[in-house]
N, C-alpha and C positions, 0 to 999 in steps of 0.2 A: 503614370499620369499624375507627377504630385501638385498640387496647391499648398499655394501658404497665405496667412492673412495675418495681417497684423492689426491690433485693435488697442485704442488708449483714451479712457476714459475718465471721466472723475465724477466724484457721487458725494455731494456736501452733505446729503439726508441717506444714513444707512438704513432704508426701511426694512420693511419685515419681505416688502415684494423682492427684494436683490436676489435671484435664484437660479438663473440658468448658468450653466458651464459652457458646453461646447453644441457641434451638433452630432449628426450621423451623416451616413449615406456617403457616394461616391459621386465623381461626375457623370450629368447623362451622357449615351453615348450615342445620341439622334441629335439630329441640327435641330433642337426646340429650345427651349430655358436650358443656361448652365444651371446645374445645380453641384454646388460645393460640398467637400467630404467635411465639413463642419459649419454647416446651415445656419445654427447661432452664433457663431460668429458675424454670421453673415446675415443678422435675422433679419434686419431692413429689409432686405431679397425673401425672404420667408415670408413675413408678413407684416405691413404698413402699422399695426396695431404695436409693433414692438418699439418704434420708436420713442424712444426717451422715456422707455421702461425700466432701465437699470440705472441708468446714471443721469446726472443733470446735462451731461455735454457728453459726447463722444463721437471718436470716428474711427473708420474702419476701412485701410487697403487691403484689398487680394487679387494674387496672380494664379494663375493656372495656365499651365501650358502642358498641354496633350498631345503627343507621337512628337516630343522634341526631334527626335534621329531624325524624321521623316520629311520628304517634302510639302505634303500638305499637313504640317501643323497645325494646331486648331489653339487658339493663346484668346484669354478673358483676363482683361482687368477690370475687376470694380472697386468704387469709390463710394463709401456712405458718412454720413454725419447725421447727429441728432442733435436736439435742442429742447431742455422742457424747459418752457416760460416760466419765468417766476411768479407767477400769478396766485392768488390764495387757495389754497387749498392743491397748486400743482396739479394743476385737472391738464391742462394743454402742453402738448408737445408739437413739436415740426419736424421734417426728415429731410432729405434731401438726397437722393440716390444714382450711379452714373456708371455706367456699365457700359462696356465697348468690346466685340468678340469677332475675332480676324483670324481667317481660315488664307493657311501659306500661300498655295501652289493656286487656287483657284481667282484668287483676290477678292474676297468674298469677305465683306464687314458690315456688323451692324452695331448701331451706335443707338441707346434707351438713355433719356434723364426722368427722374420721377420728382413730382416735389409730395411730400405725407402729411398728412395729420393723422394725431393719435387724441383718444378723450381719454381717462384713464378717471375712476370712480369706486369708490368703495362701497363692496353691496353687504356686507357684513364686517365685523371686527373683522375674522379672520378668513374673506375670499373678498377678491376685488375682479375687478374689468377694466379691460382697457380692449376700445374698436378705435379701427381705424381705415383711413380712404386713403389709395393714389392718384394720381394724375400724368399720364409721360408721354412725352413725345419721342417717337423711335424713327429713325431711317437704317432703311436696309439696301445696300447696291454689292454688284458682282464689278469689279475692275477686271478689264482684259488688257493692262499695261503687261502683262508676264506671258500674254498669247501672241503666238507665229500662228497661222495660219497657211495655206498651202500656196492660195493666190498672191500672198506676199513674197515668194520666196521663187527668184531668176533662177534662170539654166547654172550659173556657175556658185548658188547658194546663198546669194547675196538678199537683204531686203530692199524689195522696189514699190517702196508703200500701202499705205493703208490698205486695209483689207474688205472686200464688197459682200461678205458675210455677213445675214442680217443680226443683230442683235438685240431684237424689240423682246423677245422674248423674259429678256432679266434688266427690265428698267430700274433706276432708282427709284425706292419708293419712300413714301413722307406717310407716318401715322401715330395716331392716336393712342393710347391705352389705358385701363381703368382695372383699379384693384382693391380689393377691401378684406378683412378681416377681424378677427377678434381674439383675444387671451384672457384666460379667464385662470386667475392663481392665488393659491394663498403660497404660506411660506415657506413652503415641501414641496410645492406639488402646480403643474401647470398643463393646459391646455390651448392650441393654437387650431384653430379654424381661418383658412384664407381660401381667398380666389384670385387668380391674375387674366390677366386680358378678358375682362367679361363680355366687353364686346366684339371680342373677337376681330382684333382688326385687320384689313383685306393687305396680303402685302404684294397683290399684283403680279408675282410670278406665274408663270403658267406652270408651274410642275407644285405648287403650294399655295391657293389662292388665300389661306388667312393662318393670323397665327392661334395656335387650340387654347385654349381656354384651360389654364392650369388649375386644379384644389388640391388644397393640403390639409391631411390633420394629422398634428403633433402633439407629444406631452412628451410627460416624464415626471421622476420622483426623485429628491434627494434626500438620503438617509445620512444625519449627523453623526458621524464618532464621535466629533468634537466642534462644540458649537463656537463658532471665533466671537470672541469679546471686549474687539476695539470699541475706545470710547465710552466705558461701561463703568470708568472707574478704577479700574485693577489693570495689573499686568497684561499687557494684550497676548490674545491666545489666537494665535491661524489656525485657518477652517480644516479640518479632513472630514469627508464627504466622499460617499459613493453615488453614482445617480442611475438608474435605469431611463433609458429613453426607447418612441418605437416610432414611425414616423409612415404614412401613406401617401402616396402624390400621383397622378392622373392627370396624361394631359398626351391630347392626340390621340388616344387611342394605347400606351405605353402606361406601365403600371409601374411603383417600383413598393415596396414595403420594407421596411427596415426595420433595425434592433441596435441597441447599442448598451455599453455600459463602460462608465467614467468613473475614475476615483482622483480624489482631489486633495492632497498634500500641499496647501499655498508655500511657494509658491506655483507648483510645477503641478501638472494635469497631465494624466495618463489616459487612455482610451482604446477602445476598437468596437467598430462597427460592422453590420453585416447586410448587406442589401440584397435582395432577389429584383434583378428589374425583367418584366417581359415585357418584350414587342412588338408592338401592334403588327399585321398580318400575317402571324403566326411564324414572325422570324426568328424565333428561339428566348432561351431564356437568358440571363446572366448572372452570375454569381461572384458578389464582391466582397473581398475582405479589407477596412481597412486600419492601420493605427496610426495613431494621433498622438503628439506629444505638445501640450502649453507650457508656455512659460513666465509666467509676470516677474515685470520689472518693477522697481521705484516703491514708493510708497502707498501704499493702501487704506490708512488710514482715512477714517471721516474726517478727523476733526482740522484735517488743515483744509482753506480753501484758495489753494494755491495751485498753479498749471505745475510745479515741480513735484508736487504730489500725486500728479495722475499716472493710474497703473499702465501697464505699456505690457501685451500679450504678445507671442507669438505662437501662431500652429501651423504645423507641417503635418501633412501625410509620409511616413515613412513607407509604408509599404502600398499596393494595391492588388492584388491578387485576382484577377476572375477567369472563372470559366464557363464555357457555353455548353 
């Protein structure tokens, strides 16, 4: 089940907040929220408050496609960008997030755009905040362009039109959605609180009348071998860095909890993650392992502020391992 996402950013102010690496975790494996095996990269989707927390600009594609072999393939692309205002003091940020997830054999898609804000505020020298709000509108429908039906289908196997099989049961539906969170970091060490679809909006189906209401809480720690010091004067030095990360998420009823641990050689990022997801009604457990390889391209440096100096990531899940 691998994912990849590619991320390219640029950062004119190397603050002391610059601190997250990758994420954890696997894809879920229930029709709710994708959740990708590298969630900061993907942190838009994580939580609304991370926007145009690292960098002054950035954006972020990722693919996932699950049971490629298979007929019913389950394939997610999403689409993120940030924007922090240049305003005094860099307190405002924007987001902007676009996600679309298409299930093969059934014809089943649903398409989320979010737009964000993030405040971002310093509550001491050394910890700061940053909350933040979404807003998206989602459609969700089933296509029966790839269904045969039996009343369509003559004595010599041929189709002889439309089929009088009701199908009120999976309308297209049009909704709403709302999310907010917060990150609360100094420059080691971070904390993420979020929520998704708090109002829980109704998606009409008759076999799932709304979507659950996701929370998350995440952190993590980075420990310096060697602290990089571009721009500082002297020879620039790349980072190496190890980070402990753990990560908890609830939603529908499904649990998952996570562990992970990252070490950071610029320009290359090494990783593995380990997820426990359980069930809702008592369908069993799951047990995921997975690893991670980054890679940055280009130049990283602060001191240019030029589009050819933004860093350009890539992560893949190499392996994914689970058992029930």
């Amino acid at each position: 089940m691998p994912d990849t996402s590619i991320f390219c950013g640029h950062n004119a102010r190397r603050t002391l907040w610059v601190l997250a690496l990758l994420g954890l975790a696997g894809p879920v494996a229930r029709a709710q929220d994708v959740y990708f095996s590298q969630p900061l990269a993907n942190r838009q989707a994580l939580n609304p408050a991370f926007a145009g927390l690292l960098d002054d600009y950035s954006g972020t594609l990722s693919f996932r496609n699950q049971h490629p072999t298979l007929a019913g393939t389950f394939q997610t692309t999403q689409l993120a960008g940030d924007w922090r205002l240049p305003s005094a003091g860099l307190h405002h940020a924007l987001g902007l997030l676009v996600n679309q997830d298409r299930a093969g054999g059934v014809g089943y898609t649903r398409f989320e755009v979010a737009g964000q804000y993030a405040y971002h505020t310093r509550l001491t020298r050394a910890l700061a905040l940053s909350g933040g709000a979404s807003v998206g509108y989602g459609r969700q429908r089933v296509g029966y362009d790839n269904f045969v039906f039996g009343d369509q289908l003559a004595a010599d196997g041929s189709l002889n039109g439309p089929s009088a099989e009701s199908l009120s049961a999976f309308p297209p539906v049009n909704y709403l959605t709302l999310g907010m969170g917060a990150v609360l970091f100094a420059e080691q060490a971070w904390l993420s609180v979020s929520g998704q679809h708090l109002n829980r909006p109704n998606l009409g189906f008759a076999t799932q009348a709304e979507l659950p209401l996701r929370l998350n809480v995440s952190g993590g720690y980075k420990f310096f071998l060697q602290h990089p010091t571009v721009g500082r004067g002297t020879n620039d030095v790349r980072e190496i860095s190890f980070s402990p990360v753990g990560s908890y998420t609830r939603q529908g009823g499904s649990q998952r909890t996570e562990a992970g641990l990252y070490f950071n050689a610029q320009p290359v990022t090494v990783g593995a993650t380990y997820r426990n997801l359980i069930f809702a009604n008592k369908e069993g457990t799951q047990h995921v392992l997975a690893a991670i390889v980054g890679l940055e391209f280009g130049d990283s440096a602060a001191t240019a502020k030029k589009l050819s100096s933004c860093p350009l990531s890539i992560f893949l899940v190499f392996c994914n391992i689970a058992t029930k």
